[in-house]
C-alpha positions in Angstrom: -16.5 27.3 42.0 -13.2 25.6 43.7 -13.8 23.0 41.2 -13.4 24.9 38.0 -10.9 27.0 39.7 -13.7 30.3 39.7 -15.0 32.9 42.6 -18.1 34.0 43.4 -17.9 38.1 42.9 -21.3 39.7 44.6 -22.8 42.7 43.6 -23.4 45.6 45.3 -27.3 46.0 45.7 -28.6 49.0 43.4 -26.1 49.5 41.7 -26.2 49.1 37.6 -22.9 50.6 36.7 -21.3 47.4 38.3 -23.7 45.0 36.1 -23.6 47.4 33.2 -22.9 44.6 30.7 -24.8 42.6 31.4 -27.7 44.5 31.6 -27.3 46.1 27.9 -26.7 43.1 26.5 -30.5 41.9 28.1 -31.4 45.4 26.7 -29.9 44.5 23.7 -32.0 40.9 23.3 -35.3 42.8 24.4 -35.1 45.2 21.8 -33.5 42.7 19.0 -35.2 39.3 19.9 -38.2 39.2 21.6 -40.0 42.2 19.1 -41.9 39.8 16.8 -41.5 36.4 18.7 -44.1 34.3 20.3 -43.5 31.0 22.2 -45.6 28.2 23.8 -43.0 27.0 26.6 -39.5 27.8 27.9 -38.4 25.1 25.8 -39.9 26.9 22.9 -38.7 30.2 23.5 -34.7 28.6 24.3 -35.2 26.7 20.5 -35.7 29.8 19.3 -33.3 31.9 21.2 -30.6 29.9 19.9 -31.4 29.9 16.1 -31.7 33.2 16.4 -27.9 33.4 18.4 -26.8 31.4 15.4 -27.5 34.1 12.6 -26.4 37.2 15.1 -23.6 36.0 16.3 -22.4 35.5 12.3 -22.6 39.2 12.4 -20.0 41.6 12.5 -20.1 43.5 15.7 -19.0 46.8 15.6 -16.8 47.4 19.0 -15.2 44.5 18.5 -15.0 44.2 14.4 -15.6 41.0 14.2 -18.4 38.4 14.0 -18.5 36.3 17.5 -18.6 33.0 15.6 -15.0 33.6 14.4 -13.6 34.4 18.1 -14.6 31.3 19.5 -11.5 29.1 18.6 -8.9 32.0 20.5 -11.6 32.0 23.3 -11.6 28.1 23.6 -7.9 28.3 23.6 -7.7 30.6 26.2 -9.6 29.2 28.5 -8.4 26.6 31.5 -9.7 22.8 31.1 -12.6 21.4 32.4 -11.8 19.3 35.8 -11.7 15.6 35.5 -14.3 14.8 38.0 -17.9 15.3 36.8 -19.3 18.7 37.4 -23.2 19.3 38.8 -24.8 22.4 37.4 -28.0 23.4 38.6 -29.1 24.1 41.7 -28.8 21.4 44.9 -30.2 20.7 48.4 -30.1 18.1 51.0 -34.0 18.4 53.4 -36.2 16.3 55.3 -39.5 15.2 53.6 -42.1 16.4 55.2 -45.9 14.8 56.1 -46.9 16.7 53.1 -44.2 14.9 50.8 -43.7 17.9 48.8 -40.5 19.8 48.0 -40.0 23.4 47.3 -38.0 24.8 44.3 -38.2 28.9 43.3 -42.1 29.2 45.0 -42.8 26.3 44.0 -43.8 22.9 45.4 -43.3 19.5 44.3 -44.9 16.1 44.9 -42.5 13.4 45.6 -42.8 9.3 46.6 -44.6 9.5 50.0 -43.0 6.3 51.0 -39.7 8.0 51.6 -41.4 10.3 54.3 -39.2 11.1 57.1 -36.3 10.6 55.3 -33.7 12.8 54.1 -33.8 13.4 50.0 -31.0 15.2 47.5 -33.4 17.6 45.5 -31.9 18.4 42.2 -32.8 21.2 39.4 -31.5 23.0 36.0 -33.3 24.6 33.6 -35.5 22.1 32.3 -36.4 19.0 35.3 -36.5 18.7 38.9 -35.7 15.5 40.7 -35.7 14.1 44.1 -33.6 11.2 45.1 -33.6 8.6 48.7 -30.7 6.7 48.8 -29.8 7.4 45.4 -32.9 5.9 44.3 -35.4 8.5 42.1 -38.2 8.8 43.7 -39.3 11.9 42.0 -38.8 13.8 38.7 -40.5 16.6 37.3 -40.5 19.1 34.4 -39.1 22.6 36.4 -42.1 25.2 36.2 -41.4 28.9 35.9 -44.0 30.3 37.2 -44.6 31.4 40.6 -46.6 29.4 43.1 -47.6 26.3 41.7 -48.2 23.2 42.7 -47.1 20.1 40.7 -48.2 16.9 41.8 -47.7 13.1 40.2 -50.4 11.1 40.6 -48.6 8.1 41.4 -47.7 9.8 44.7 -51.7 10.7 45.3 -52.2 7.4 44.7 -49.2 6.1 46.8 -50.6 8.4 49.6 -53.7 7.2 49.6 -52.5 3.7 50.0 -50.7 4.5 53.2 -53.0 6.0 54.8 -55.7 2.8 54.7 -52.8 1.2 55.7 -52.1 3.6 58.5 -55.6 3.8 59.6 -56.1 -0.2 59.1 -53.7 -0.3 61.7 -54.9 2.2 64.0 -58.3 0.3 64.1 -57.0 -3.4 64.7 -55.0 -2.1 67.3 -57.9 -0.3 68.8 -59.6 -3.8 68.6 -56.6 -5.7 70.4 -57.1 -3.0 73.1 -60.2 -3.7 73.5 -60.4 -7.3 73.6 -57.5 -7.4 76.1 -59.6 -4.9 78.3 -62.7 -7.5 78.0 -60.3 -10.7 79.2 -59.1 -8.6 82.1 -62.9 -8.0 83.2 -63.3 -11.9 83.0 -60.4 -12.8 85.1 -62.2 -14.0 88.6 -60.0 -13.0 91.5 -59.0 -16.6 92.9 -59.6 -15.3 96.5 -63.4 -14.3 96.0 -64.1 -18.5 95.5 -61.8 -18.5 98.8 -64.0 -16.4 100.8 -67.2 -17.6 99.5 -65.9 -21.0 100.6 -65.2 -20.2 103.9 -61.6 -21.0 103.1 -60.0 -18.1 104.2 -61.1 -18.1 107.5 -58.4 -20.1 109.9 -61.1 -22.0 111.4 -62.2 -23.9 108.2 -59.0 -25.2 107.3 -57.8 -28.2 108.9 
């Protein structure tokens, strides 16, 4: 917001009159775009959003008499430039991978590169893909789901997972073994002074 020079205004909860145009212009898209329209996929229903925003907005609009399309110019030229440095829409967060190498985005969860466990990742989203970087390195990139509570997982990282954990549990075992076989020498070792008492040569009177 700083960046492009904006504020954040917030809301008051329950309270329409505040929102009011914003909410009958959704009112207005219920009643004048969905009716009739049936989509497979965000993507679809955003292709067709927008050719239908191309043939309203060529329409005059009564309380303002005139058609949008032909406002745009005066509303580009009233408006302040964009900032030189490069702007990052979308939503952002900085978190600690968990031992379940998942992220969570909206209610929903996920999978990223378990090899980066532990570690802290930059987990990225807008409307369309999710992604997950260590280091600046991706190590995660999804489509962005819009449903609620679902699970998305790659199975690279399944298969990455299972990897590390033979390796994890090859490790456990041959150290296990190393215990053990260290515990076996020690029960080998003779006490020197047993072969000195059994001698006799210990005892003050057997040594010349």
């Amino acid at each position: 917001m700083g960046t492009l020079a904006t504020k954040l205004v917030l809301l008051p909860p329950r309270d329409p009159k505040s929102k009011g145009v914003v909410e009958r212009r959704n009112g207005w898209f219920e009643t004048s775009f969905m009716p009739g329209h049936a989509s497979e996929s965000p993507a679809d229903f955003n292709t067709q959003f927008g050719d239908w925003l191309a043939r309203a907005n060529a329409r005059v609009v009564r309380t303002i008499k005139a058609a949008p399309n032909d406002l745009l110019d005066s509303d580009r030229a009233a408006m302040l430039p964009l900032p030189p440095i490069p702007l990052h829409p979308g939503w952002r967060n900085k978190i600690r991978l968990g031992h379940d190498y998942y992220v969570r985005l909206d209610t929903n969860d996920y999978s990223v590169d378990p090899s980066v466990i532990g570690r802290m990742v930059d987990v990225a989203a807008d409307l369309e893909r999710v992604r997950v970087r260590a280091d600046g390195r991706l190590v995660a990139e999804h489509v962005r789901v819009w449903a609620r509570g679902t699970t998305v997982t790659d199975p690279a990282h399944v298969d990455t997972a299972a990897w590390l954990r033979r390796q994890f549990q090859h490790a456990q075992q041959s150290r296990a073994v190393g215990s053990h076989a260290d515990d076996l020498a020690c029960d080998l070792v003779r006490d020197l002074a047993d072969y000195d008492r059994a001698f006799g040569l210990d005892d003050e009177q057997g040594v010349n």
